[in-house]
C-alpha positions in Angstrom: 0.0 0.0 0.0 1.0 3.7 -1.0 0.5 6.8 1.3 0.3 9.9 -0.5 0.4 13.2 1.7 0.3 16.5 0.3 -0.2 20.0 1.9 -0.5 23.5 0.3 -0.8 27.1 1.8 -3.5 29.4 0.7 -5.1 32.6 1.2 -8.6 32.0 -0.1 -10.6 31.7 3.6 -12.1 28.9 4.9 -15.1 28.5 3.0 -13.7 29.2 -0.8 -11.2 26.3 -0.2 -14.1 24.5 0.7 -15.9 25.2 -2.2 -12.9 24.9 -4.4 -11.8 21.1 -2.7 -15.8 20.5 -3.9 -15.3 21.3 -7.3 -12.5 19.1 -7.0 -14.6 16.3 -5.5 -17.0 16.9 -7.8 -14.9 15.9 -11.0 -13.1 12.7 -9.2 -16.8 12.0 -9.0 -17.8 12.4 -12.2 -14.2 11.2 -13.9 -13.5 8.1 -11.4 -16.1 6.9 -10.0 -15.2 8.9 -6.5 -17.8 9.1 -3.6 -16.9 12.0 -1.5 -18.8 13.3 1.6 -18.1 16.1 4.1 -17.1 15.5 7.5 -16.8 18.8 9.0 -14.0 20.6 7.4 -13.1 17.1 6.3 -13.4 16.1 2.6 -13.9 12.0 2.4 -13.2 9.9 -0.4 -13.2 6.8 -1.4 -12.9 4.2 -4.5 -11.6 0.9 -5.2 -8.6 0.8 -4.9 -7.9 4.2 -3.1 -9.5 6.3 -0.7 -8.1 9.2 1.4 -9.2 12.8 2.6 -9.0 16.1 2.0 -8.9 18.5 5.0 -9.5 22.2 4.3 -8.4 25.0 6.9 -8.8 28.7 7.1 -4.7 28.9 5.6 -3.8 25.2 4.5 -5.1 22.2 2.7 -3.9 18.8 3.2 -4.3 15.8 1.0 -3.9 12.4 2.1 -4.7 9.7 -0.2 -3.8 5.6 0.5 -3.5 4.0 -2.8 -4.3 -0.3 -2.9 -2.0 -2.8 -4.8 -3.2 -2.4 -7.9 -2.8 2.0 -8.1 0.5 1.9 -5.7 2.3 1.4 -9.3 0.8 4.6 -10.2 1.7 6.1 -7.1 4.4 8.6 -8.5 1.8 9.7 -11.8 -0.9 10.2 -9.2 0.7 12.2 -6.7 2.6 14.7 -9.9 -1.1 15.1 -10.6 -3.0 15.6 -7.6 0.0 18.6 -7.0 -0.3 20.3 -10.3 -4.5 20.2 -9.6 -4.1 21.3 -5.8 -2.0 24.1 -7.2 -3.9 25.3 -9.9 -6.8 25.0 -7.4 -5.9 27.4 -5.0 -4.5 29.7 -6.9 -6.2 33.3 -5.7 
């Protein structure tokens, strides 16, 4: 198993990262068969294969994702990716 942790700085407020990371949840939805649910400030998420959480707050995001067998050989791709779309996401 694969452990991917990622964190970012921002300076968008509390609740447009929120909105931002929901975007975001919305498209691994759509694109990957994602189900994602709130849990406070807490973004879950959770596919075969992978699941993890995204956890919003007022001047940080942090993106933890566990990846099974199968996506651990992908583990390098994945997390290049999730950093270029955190970035791009939070930029002001």
């Amino acid at each position: 198993m694969t452990r991917i942790t990622i964190e970012r700085s921002h300076n968008l407020g509390i609740e447009e990262a929120r909105q931002r990371a929901q975007v975001l949840a919305d498209r691994l939805s759509s694109q990957y068969d994602v189900r994602c649910s709130w849990n406070g400030d807490c973004l879950e998420f959770k596919r075969s294969g992978a699941d993890g959480r995204i956890e919003v707050g007022d001047d940080s995001v942090r993106v933890e994702l566990k990846l099974g067998l199968l996506l651990s050989a992908l583990g390098s791709t994945i997390r290049r990716e999730i950093e270029n779309t955190l970035d791009k996401s939070l930029q002001a």
